[in-house]
Residue, then its C-alpha position, 0 to 999 in steps of 0.5 A: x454225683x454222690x455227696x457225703x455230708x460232714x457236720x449236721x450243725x448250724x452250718x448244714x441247716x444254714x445251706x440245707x436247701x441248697x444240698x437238698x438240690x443233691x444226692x446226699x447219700x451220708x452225714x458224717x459226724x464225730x460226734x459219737x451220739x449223732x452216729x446212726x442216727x437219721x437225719x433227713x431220712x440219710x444216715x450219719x455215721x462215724x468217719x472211719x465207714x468212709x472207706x467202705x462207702x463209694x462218694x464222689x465229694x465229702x462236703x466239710x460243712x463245720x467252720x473247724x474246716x481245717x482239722x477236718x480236712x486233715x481228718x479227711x487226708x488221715x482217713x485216705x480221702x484225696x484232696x480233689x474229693x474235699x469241698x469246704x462250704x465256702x466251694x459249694x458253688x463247684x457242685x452246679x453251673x455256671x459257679x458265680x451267677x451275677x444278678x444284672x438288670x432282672x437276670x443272671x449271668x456268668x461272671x465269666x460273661x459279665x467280665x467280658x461285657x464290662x471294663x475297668x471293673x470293681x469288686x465292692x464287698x459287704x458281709x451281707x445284704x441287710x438294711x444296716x450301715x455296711x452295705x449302704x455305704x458299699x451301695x453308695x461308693x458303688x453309685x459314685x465309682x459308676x457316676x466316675x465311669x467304672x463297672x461295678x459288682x457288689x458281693x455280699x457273703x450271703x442275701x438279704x432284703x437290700x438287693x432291692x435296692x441294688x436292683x431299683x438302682x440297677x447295680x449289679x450283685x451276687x449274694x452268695x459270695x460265701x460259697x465260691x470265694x475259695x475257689x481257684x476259679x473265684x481267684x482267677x476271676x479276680x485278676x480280671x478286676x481293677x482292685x476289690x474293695x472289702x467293707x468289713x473287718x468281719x471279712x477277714x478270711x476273704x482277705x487272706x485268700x486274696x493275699x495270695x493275688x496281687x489285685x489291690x485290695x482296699x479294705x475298708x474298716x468300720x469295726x470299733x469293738x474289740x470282739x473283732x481284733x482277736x489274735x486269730x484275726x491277726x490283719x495279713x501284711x502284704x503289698x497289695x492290701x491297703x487299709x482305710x478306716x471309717x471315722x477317726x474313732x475306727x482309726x484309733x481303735x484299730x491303731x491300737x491293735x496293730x500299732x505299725x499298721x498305716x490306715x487312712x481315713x475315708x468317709x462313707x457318703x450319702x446321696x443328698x435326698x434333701x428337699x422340704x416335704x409338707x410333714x403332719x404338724x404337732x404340738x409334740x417333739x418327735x424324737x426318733x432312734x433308728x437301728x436294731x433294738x438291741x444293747x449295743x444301740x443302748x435304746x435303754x439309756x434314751x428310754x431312762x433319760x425320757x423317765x427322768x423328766x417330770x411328767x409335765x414335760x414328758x408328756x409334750x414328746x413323743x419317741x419314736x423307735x425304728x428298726x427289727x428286734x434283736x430276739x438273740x438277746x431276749x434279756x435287752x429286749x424284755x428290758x426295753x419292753x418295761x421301760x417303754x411300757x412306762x411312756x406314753x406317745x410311744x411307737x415301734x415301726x419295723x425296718x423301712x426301706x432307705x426311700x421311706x426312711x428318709x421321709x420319715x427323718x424329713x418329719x422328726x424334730x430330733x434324732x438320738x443315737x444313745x450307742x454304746x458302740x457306733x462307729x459311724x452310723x448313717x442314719x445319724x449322717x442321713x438326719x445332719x443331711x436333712x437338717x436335724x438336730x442330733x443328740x448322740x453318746x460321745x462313743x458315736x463317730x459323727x461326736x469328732x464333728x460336733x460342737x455342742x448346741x452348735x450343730x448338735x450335742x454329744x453326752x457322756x456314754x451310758x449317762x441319761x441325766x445328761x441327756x435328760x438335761x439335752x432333751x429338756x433344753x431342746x423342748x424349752x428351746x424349739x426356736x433353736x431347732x432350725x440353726x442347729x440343724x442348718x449347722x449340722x447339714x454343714x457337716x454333710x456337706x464337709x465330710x460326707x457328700x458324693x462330692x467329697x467321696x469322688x475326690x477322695x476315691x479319684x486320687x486312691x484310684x490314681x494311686x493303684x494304677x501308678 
């Protein structure tokens, strides 16, 4: 097999190792400069050689697939010898591996070992809300007596997880999802369930079936409802939204589109573990370090306070630093060196995570868009007290010093008066954080999500 490569980019480099497994006899690019250039020790050159070349594919690594294959048909090269890299999994055998309970198999064989299947997918395999939530319906449809398989368009660290609790995962979905033989697969499922509206191009090649799709939407920035993004219109995709928030963020983009409202859940871990007394307020805000999480509206509200008061917290930040945005991090980094009794602990596992919120006196999650989060969720579950921006989802819940407290987005006085109100009143803790592990149990528990799903499922199948 003789492949010529289109695009020396981001894209190639992302998929570099597995092309490496291959003969790759040219690169090709438009980009005049890179022409005759060596990359690899393989040559690029311009488009136009192409017919003077014997090749058995040109694989289109550039997200501009389209116009280049247009190129390509311009150029003479027959359809059948194009493969975009989102049909890389055409090269080797068998094209879908599933990972099931320590090894790999077909699809093909998996569908035949398994009834009433369904397709949960994520955007990827990271430890953020996404695919927990996917991991977590996934543990209620088995409990309801579905085969499940969850998809990720590319791995990561929580396949871990998928594989302590024995779920059954691809994690390269990204290669194979606009293969005919990918489509024909999909007959065989009950209904796929899409977790992101970042997954928009999956959705439209699954228009073009009649399977349901249940596409589940927890996007609230604008950056995601561009016109590019226009959602398809058909019969058999069906929309639902994570949190009111989600709901009118997306009803204002598409104003005659139905969506309904359906809740992630979580298992309850809750139980009472011997944690390490301290005359400290222990807050914590867990997630990426990056501006969106607005980490810095907590660190300014900590700074506000008189050093008197300061000094009887400590904060607490948890999770991996967003090095693309070093401007934020850099910011983070001054105002954090300012407070004492500070600790940064890099990404947990959702085990140790759990025991670590079991040991906090306060959660904050300061966002400045969040439509959801579970941690926040995973803190009411557990009894916390919860402080959280008004653009945080869990705030429709909430009503304050009741079962938690909401201050305005991107106000730290505010919540510098919250957080002063919580250390002069740490006897208000435990009723605070009984009422908050109500709304748990009242809108994010298995139970919960088992009703709402066992009457989408009986909808499907009338």
């Amino acid at each position: 097999m003789k492949l010529i490569v289109w695009g020396t980019g981001n894209l190639y480099k992302k998929y570099r190792d597995i092309l490496s497994q291959y003969k790759i006899i040219k690169f090709c690019d438009n980009d005049l400069a890179k022409q005759g250039t060596i990359l690899d020790g393989i040559e690029v050159i311009s488009p136009f050689l192409l017919d003077q070349i014997e090749f058995t594919y040109v694989i289109v690594m550039s997200y501009a697939s389209e116009f280049i294959c247009q190129q390509l048909e311009n150029l003479g090269v027959k359809k059948n010898k194009i493969i975009l890299h989102t049909q890389l999994c055409m090269l080797r055998q068998p094209y879908v591996s599933i990972h099931s309970l320590g090894r790999k198999v077909s699809i093909d064989r998996w569908i035949e070992e398994n009834k009433n299947c369904i397709l949960l997918v994520s955007h990827n395999f990271s430890y953020t809300g996404i695919p927990v939530a996917i991991k977590n319906m996934a543990y209620v449809l088995k409990k309801m007596g579905y085969s499940i398989l969850i998809a990720a368009m590319e791995g990561g660290p929580f396949t871990k997880e998928l594989e302590q609790q024995k779920i059954d995962f691809i994690d390269d979905l990204e290669l194979c999802y606009q293969t005919q033989f990918f489509l024909d697969i999909l007959q065989k499922f009950m209904a796929v369930v899409i977790g992101s509206f970042s997954l928009i191009k999956l959705v439209k090649t699954l228009v073009y079936s009649d399977i349901p799709v249940l596409w589940w939407v927890h996007e609230t920035s604008d950056k995601y409802y561009i016109e590019e993004n226009k959602v398809p219109l058909e019969k058999n995709v069906r929309f639902f939204a994570g949190g009111n928030r989600v709901k009118e963020i997306f009803g204002n983009h598409y104003k005659n589109m139905k969506i309904e409202n359906l809740q992630y859940c979580i298992p309850d871990l809750h139980d009472y573990i011997n944690c390490i007394e301290s005359d400290f307020m222990t807050i914590a805000v867990i997630g990426t370090i990056d501006k969106r999480k607005a980490q810095d509206i907590l660190l300014e509200a900590i700074l506000m306070i008189s050093m008197d008061i300061r000094t009887k917290l400590k904060v607490v930040f948890v999770g991996r630093l967003d090095e693309s945005d070093m401007i934020y991090v850099n910011k983070i980094k001054i105002l954090q060196s300012q407070i004492d009794n500070f600790e940064w602990i890099p990404e947990m596992t959702q085990e140790k995570l759990n025991r670590f919120i079991q040991c906090i006196d306060v959660l904050v999650c300061p966002s400045r868009d969040d439509p959801m989060p579970i941690v926040v969720t995973q803190a009411m579950m557990h009894e916390k007290v919860c402080v959280i921006s008004e653009n945080v989802g869990q705030a429709e819940f909430i009503k304050q010093a009741v079962n938690g407290f909401v201050f305005p987005n991107e106000d730290p006085r505010t919540l510098m008066s919250i957080l002063v109100w919580l250390l002069e009143n740490k006897n208000r803790h435990s009723m605070i954080g009984k009422a908050s592990r109500e709304i748990y149990k009242n809108e994010f528990s298995e139970n919960i999500m088992e009703q709402r799903l066992s009457l989408i499922i009986n909808e499907l199948l009338r």
